[in-house]
N, C-alpha and C positions, 0 to 999 in steps of 0.2 A: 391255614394251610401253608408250609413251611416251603418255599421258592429259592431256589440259586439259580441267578443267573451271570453268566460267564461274559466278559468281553476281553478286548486288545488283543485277541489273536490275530494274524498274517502273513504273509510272507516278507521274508527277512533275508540278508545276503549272511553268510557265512562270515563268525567274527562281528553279527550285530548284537543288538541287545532288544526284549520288547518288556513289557509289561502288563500282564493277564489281571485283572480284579475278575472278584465275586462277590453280587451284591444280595443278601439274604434277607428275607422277609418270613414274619410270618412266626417267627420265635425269640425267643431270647436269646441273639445272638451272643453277649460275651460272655453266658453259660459255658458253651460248646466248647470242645478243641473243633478244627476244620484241618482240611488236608486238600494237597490235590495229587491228582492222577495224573497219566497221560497211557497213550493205547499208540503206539504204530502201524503201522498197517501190515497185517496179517501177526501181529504180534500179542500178549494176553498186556491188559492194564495192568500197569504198574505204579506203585506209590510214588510219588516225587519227596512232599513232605508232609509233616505234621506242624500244626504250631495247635498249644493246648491253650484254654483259658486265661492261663495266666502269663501268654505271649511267650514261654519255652517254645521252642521247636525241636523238631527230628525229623532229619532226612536221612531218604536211600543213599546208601553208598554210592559214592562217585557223583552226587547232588549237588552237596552242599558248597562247593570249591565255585560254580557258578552260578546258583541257583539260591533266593534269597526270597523266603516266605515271611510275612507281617502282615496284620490287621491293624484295622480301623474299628474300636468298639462303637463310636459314637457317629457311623456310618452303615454302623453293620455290612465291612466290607474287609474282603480277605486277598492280599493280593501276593503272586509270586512274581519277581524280578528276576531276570534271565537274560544272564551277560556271556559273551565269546559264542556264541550257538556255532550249536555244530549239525549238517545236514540228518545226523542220525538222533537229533534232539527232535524232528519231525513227527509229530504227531496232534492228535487230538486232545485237549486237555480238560481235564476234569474238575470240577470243584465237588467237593463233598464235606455235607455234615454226618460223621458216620455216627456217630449215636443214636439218629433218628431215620439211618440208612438214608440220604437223602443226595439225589445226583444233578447236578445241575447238566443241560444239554451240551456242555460242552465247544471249545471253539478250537476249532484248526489254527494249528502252528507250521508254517512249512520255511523251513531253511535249507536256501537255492541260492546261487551265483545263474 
């Protein structure tokens, strides 16, 4: 049974930085590409990034300038790096294996002063 679980979410001041992993079980991790989400509140989810198998990435527009996704194959662990946060970077964030539709529960991000 294929498992994501999400951590490092919190709250952060504006102009910090945090660092979210996602630690996978349960498959053959450095098969997959992995990606992550996030959701604001009252908002639809949306992609952050991608990084595929072979450590390429692809991010959503406007992402990539502060947002820095990389894995760990021999941790089986995905993690996104999130520098300058801005209050509207607030939200819930997602780990996903999309090829086996897979969501891990996710961990609140909230940037506040």
């Amino acid at each position: 049974q294929v498992q994501l679980v999400e951590s490092g979410g919190g709250l952060v001041q504006p102009g910090g930085s945090l660092r979210l992993s996602c630690a996978a079980s349960g498959t053959i991790f450095s098969a997959y590409a992995m990606a992550w989400f996030r959701q604001a509140p009252g908002k639809q989810r949306e992609l952050v990034a991608h990084i595929l198998s072979d450590s390429s990435t692809i991010y959503a527009d406007s992402m990539n300038d502060r947002f820095t996704i990389s894995r760990d194959n021999a941790k089986n662990t995905v993690f996104l790096q999130m520098n300058s946060l801005k209050p509207e970077d607030t939200a819930v964030y997602y780990c996903s294996l999309p090829a086996l539709g897979k969501w891990g529960q996710g961990t609140q991000v909230t940037v506040s002063s």
